[in-house]
C-alpha positions in Angstrom: 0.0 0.0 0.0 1.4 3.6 -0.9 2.0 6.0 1.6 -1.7 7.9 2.9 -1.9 11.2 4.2 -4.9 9.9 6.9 -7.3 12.0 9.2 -8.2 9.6 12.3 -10.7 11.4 14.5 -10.9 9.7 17.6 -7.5 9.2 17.7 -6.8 9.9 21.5 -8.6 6.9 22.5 -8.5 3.5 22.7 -8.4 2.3 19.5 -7.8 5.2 17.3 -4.0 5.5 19.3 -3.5 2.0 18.6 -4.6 2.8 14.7 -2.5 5.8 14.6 0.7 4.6 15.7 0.1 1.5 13.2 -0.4 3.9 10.3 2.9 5.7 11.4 5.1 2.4 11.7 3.4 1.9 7.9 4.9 4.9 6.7 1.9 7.1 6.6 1.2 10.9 7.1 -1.5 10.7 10.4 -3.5 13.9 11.8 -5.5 12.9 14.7 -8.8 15.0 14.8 -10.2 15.0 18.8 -11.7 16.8 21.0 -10.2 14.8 24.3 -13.6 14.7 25.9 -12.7 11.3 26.5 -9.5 11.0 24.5 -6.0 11.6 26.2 -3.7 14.1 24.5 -0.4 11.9 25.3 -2.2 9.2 24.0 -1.3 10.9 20.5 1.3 8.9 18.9 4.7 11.1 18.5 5.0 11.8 14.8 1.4 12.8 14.5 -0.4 16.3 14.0 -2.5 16.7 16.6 -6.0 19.0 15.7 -7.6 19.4 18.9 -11.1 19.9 17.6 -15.0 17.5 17.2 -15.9 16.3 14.2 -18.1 18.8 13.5 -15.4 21.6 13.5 -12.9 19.2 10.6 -13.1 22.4 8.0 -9.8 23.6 8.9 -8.2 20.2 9.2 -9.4 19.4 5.9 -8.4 22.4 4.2 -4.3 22.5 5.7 -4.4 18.8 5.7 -4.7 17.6 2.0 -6.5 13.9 3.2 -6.6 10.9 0.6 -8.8 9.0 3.6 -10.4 9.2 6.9 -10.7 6.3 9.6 -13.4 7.7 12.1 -13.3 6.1 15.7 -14.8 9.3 17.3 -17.8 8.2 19.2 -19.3 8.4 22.1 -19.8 4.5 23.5 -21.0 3.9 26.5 -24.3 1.6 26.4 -26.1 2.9 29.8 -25.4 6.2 28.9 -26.8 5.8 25.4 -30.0 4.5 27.2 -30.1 7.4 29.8 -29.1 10.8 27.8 -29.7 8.9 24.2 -29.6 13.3 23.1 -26.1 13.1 23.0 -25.2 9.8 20.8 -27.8 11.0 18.3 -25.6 14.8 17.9 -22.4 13.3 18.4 -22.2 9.9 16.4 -25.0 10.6 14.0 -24.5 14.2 13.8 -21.4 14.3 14.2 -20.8 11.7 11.5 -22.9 13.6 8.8 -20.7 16.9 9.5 -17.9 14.7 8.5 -19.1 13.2 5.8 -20.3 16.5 4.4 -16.7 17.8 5.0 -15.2 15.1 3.6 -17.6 15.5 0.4 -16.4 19.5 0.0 -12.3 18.2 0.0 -13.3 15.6 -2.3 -11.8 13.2 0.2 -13.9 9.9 -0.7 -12.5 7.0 1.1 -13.2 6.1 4.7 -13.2 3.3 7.3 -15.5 3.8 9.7 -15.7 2.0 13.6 -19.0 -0.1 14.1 -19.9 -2.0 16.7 -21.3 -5.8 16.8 -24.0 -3.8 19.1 -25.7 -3.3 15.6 -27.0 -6.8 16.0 -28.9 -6.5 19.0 -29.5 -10.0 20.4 -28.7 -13.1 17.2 -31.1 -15.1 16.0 -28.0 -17.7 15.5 -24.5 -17.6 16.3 -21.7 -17.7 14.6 -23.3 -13.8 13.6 -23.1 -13.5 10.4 -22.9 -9.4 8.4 -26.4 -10.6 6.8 -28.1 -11.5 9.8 -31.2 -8.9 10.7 -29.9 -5.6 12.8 -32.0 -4.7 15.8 -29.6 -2.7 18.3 -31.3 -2.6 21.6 -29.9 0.6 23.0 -29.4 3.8 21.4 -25.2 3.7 20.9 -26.0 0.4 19.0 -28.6 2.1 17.2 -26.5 5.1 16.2 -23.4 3.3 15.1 -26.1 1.5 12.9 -27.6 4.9 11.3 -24.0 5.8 10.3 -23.9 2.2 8.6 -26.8 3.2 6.8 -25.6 6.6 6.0 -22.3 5.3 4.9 -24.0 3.1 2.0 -26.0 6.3 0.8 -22.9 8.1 -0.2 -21.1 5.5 -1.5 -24.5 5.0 -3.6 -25.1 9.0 -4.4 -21.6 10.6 -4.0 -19.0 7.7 -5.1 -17.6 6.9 -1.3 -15.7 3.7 -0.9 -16.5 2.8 2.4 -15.8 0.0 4.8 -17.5 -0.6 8.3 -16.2 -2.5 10.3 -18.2 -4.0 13.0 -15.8 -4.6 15.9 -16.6 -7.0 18.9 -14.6 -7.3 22.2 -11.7 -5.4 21.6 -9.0 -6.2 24.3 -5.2 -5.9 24.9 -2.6 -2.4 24.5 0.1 -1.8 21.7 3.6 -1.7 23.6 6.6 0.7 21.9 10.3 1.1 22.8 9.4 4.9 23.8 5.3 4.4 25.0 2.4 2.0 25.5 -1.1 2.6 24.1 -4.2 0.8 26.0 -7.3 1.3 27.4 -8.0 3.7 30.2 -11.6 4.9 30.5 -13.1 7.3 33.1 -15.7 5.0 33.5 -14.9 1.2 33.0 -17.5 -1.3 31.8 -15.2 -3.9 30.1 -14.6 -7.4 31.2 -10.7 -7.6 31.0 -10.0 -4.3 32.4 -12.0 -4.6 35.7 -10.9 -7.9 35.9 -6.9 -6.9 36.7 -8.3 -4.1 38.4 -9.7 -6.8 40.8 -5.9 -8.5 40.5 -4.7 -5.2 41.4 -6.2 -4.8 44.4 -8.4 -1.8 43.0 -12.0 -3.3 43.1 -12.9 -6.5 45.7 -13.9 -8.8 43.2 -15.4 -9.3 39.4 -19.0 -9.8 39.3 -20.2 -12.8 37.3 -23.6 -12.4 36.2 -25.2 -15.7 36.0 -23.3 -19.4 36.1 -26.0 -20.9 34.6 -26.0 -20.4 30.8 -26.0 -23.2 28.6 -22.6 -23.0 27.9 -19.4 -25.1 29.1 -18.9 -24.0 32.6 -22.1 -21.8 32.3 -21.2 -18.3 32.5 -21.4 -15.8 28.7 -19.4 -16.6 26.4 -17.8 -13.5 23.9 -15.8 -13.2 21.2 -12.3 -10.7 21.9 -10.3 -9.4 19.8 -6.6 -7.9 20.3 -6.2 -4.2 19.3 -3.1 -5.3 17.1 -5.4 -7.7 15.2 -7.9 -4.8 14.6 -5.6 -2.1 13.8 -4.4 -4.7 11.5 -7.5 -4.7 9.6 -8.3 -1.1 9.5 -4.7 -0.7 7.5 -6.3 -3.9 5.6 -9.7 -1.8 4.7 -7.8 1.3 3.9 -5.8 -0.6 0.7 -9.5 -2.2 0.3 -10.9 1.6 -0.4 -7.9 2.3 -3.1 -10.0 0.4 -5.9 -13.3 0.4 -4.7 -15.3 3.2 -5.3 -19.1 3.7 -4.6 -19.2 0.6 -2.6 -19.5 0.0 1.0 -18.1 -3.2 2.7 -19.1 -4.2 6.3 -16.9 -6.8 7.9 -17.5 -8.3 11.7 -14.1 -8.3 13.2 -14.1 -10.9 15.8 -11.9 -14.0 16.7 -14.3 -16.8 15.2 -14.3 -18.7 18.8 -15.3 -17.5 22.0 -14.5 -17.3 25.6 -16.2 -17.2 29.1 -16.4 -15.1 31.6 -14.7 -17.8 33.9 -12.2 -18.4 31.1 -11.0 -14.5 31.3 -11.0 -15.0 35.1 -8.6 -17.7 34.8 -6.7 -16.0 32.4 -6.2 -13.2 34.6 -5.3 -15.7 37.1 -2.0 -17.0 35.3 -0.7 -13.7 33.9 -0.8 -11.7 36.9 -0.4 -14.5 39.9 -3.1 -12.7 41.8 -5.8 -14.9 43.2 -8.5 -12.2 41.6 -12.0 -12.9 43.5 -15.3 -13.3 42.1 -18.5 -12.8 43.3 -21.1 -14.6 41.4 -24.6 -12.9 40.8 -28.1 -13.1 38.9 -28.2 -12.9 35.4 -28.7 -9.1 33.8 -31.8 -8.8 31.7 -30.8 -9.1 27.8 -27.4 -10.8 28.4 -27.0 -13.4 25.6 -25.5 -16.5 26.5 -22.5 -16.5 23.5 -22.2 -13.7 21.3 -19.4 -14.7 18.8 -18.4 -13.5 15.3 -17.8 -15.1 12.4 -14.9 -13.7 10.2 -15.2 -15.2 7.1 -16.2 -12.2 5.2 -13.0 -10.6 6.8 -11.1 -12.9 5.8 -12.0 -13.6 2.1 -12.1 -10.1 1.0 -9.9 -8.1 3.4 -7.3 -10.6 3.8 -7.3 -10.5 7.7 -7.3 -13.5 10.4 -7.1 -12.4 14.3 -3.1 -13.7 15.4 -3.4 -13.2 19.1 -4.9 -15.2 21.2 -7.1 -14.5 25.0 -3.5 -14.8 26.8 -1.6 -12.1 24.8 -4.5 -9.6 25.4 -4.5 -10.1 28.8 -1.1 -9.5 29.3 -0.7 -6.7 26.8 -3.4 -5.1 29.0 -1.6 -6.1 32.5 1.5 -4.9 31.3 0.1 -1.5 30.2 -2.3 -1.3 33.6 0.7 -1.2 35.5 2.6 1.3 33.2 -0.1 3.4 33.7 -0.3 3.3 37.6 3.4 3.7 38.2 3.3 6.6 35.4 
């Protein structure tokens, strides 16, 4: 793939860090777009221009910047907030995304990769979930990411976008440099792994399992996680997918193809650390599928892509950065 000059809004979080520091190891030209509301400015990768702006404010950026492509992780993504203040993820990520795309329309800048979520499923009708199978998001940050789906297969209809969404689901683990580590550290925590080595850490009593009595193999939920590496790996994979295909829009699941508990995790968390990690178990919550797993064959044929890192790695990428942080 030829060297991109690439906007990645969101790209003081999580996953668009991770993204940005991949693009600048591949020899590309990265601005990160972000307004840091829940972003963290030295979580900007040294080498990349740093616009400290929403996604409704990208004029500037795309005027100075000169962009062959966008990859848009801004979001807001937090399910119980969606629920509660659902006002905000229709402005920001619907909103939001429309100002973008607009922009991106007025630069003549028509390639982009967008972040979706497997939350655009709802609860499956069958498992391994398929990109075909129906959509029925059950909160509104589900819903939202969905609308931008939608939106996404308009342009590349009206306005000759080659688009790719890609539909990520349990994203786990930390990139780690010679100079800096980029991982996962949100204000408000609602992710398996994390909380779990928090518990190993001595920072919460112990992990919550909510219900033991799925029909599954040791009867607690069963999901599908994915490094960060592995999905970084695909968004570079998407963005040489956009370089010869114009006014379509591909939409890919990104998961590992297998699954594993929430007992599994616990046990993982178990070896890597040596902490004994307490649980507490506790009733089922309303709406919690028993397995919710991906399948990547659509990934696979057409990207290219297979996940490389297995449960163990994330875990102790994500260890390994936890404690970074803390003694930082």
């Amino acid at each position: 793939m030829k060297a991109m000059r690439v906007l990645v809004t969101g790209g003081a979080g999580y996953v668009g860090s991770v993204i940005s520091a991949q693009l600048l190891a591949g020899g590309h030209q990265v601005t990160v777009l972000d307004n840091l509301s829940t972003g963290h400015a030295d979580a900007v990768p040294a080498g990349a221009e740093f616009v400290e702006a929403s996604i409704t404010e990208a004029g500037n950026a795309f005027a100075a910047g000169g962009f062959e492509t966008v990859v848009h992780c801004a979001a807001k993504s937090l399910v119980a907030e969606s629920v509660a203040q659902p006002q905000l993820y229709w402005d920001n990520n619907v909103g939001g995304s429309l100002a973008l795309l607009e922009t991106m329309r007025e630069h003549d800048v028509r390639r982009i990769v967008f972040s979706s979520t497997a939350a655009t499923y709802g609860e499956p009708q069958s498992v391994p979930i398929v990109e075909d199978a129906p959509t029925a998001p059950t909160n509104p940050y589900g819903a939202s990411k969905l609308a931008v789906d939608h939106m996404l297969t308009s342009y590349a209809n009206a306005h000759g976008f080659a688009a790719v969404s890609l539909r990520y689901f349990n994203v786990a683990g930390a990139l780690h440099t010679d100079a800096v580590s980029f991982g996962e550290r949100h204000a408000v925590e609602t992710h398996l792994i994390p909380i779990a080595l928090q518990v190993a850490a001595g920072r919460r009593p112990a992990l919550n399992i909510f219900g033991t009595s799925y029909p599954t193999p040791d009867g607690t939920c069963v999901r599908d996680y994915i490094h960060v590496l592995d999905l970084a790996d695909a968004h570079l994979r998407a963005l040489q997918w956009t370089e010869s295909h114009a006014a379509e829009h591909l939409i890919c699941n990104l998961g590992s193809g297998s699954g594993d508990s929430v007992r599994e995790v616990v046990e993982a968390v178990r070896t890597v650390t040596g902490m004994p990690t307490p649980v507490a178990e506790a009733d089922k919550r309303p709406g919690d599928p028993a397995v919710l797993i991906a399948s990547n064959e659509r990934a696979r044929h057409v990207l290219g892509w297979s996940p490389a890192l297995d449960l163990t790695r994330m875990v102790s990428d994500a260890w390994t950065f936890a404690q970074s942080v803390r003694q930082g």
